[in-house]
C-alpha positions in Angstrom: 13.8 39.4 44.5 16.8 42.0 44.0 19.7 41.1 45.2 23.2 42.9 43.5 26.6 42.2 44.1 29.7 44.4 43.7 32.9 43.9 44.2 35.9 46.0 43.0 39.5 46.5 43.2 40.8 50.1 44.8 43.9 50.4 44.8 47.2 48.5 45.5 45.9 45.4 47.6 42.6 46.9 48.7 39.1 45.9 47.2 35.4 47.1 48.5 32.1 45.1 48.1 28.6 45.7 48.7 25.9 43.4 49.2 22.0 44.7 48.3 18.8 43.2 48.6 15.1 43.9 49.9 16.5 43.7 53.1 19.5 46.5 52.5 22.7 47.2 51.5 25.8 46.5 53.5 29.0 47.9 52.5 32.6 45.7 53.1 35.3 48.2 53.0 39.1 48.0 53.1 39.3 44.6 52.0 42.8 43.4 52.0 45.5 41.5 50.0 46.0 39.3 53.5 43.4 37.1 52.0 42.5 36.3 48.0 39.2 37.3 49.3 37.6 37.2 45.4 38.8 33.4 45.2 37.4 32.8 48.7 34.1 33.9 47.1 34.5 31.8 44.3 35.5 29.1 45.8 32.0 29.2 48.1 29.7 29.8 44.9 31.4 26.9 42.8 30.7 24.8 46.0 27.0 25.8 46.4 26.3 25.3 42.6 28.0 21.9 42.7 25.5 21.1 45.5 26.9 22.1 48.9 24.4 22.8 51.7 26.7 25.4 53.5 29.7 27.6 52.5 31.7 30.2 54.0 34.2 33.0 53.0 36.2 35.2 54.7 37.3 38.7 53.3 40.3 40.1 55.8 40.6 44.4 56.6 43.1 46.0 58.9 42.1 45.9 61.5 38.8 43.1 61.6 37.4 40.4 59.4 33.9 39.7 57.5 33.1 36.6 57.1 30.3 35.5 54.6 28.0 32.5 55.8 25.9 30.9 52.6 23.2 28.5 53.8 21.5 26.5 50.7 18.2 25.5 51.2 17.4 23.9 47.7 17.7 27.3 45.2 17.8 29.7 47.6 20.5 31.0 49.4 20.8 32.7 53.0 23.3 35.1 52.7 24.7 35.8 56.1 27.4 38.6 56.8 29.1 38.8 59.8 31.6 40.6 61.6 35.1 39.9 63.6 37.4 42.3 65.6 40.6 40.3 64.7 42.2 40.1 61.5 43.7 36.7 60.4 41.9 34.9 63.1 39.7 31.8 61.5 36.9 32.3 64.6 33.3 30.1 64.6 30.5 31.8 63.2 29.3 32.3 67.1 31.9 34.7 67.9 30.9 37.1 65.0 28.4 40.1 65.3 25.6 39.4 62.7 25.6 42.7 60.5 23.6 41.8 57.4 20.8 38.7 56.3 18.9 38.5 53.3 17.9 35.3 50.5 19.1 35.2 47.1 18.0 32.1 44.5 21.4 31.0 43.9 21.1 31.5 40.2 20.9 35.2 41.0 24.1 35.2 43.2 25.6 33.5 40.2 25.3 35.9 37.9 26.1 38.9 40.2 29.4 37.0 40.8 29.9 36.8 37.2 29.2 40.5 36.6 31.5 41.3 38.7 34.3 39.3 37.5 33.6 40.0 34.0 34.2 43.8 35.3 37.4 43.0 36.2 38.4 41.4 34.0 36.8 43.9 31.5 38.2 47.0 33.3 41.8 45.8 34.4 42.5 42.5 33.0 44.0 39.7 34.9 47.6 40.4 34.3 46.8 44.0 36.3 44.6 42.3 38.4 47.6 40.3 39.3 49.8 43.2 40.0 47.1 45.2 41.8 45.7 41.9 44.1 49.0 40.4 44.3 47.3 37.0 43.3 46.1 35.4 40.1 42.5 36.2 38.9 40.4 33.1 39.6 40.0 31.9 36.4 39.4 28.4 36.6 36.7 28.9 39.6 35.1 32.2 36.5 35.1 29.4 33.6 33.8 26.7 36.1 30.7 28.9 37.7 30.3 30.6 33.9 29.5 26.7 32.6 27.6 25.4 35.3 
C-alpha cells in the first residue's frame, strides 16, 4: 500500500505537510508555531504503537485548523484529515469538514514519521529547529517510536 508522509519546516514558525496514499494526496499548508504541531504528531504515533485504539492531532494555520483522526484497527491505521474554520478552537471531530481518508499498516506510518524527523534533524538540527519552531525537537517521542 503507498502511503508517504512529509513534513517540513518553512520558514520562521511555519511548517507544510502532505499526506499521500492510493487514495491521494492532501496538502496542509501554513502550519503554525500556535501549536508544536510535529510533537502533536508524535505524541499520536507513540500512542498507537503502544497500543491505543484511537488518536488525534491537531496542526493550527491562520486562519483554520486540521485536525488528524487515527483510528487503529489491529495494524492498520485509518488516517482521517479534517478540516476547521477556527484556529485554537479544540472542536469534536463532528464539526470538521472530512477532507482526506486513506489506511496505512501502522508500521508504514512509523517509518514515514521517522523519515521525516530524521530530515530534520539531518537538514537543520534540533538546536535550529528550536530557533525556527520556537519549541524543542521531540526527541524523546523520535528515540521512543525509533525503538519500538
Amino acid at each position: 500500500m503507498k502511503f508517504e508522509l512529509t513534513y517540513q519546516i518553512e520558514d520562521h514558525g511555519w511548517a507544510d505537510a502532505e499526506i499521500k496514499s492510493a487514495d491521494g494526496t492532501h496538502h496542509i499548508y501554513n502550519i503554525s508555531y500556535l501549536s508544536d504541531a510535529f510533537l502533536d504528531l508524535s505524541d499520536s504515533i507513540l500512542r498507537l504503537l503502544s497500543g491505543s485504539k484511537e488518536e488525534g492531532c491537531a496542526f493550527e494555520h491562520e486562519p483554520g485548523r486540521t485536525k488528524i483522526r487515527f483510528l487503529r484497527n489491529d495494524e492498520e491505521i485509518q488516517v482521517v484529515v479534517y478540516s476547521f474554520e477556527r484556529e485554537m478552537v479544540d472542536e469534536p471531530w463532528e464539526k470538521g469538514e472530512v477532507v482526506f481518508r486513506t489506511l496505512v499498516p501502522l508500521v508504514r506510518l512509523k517509518s514515514q514519521f521517522l523519515n521525516q524527523a530524521d530530515k530534520i534533524l539531518n537538514s537543520i538540527g534540533s538546536s535550529e529547529y528550536k530557533e525556527l519552531w520556537g519549541s524543542e525537537f521531540p526527541i524523546e517521542n523520535y528515540n521512543a517510536i525509533k525503538n519500538s
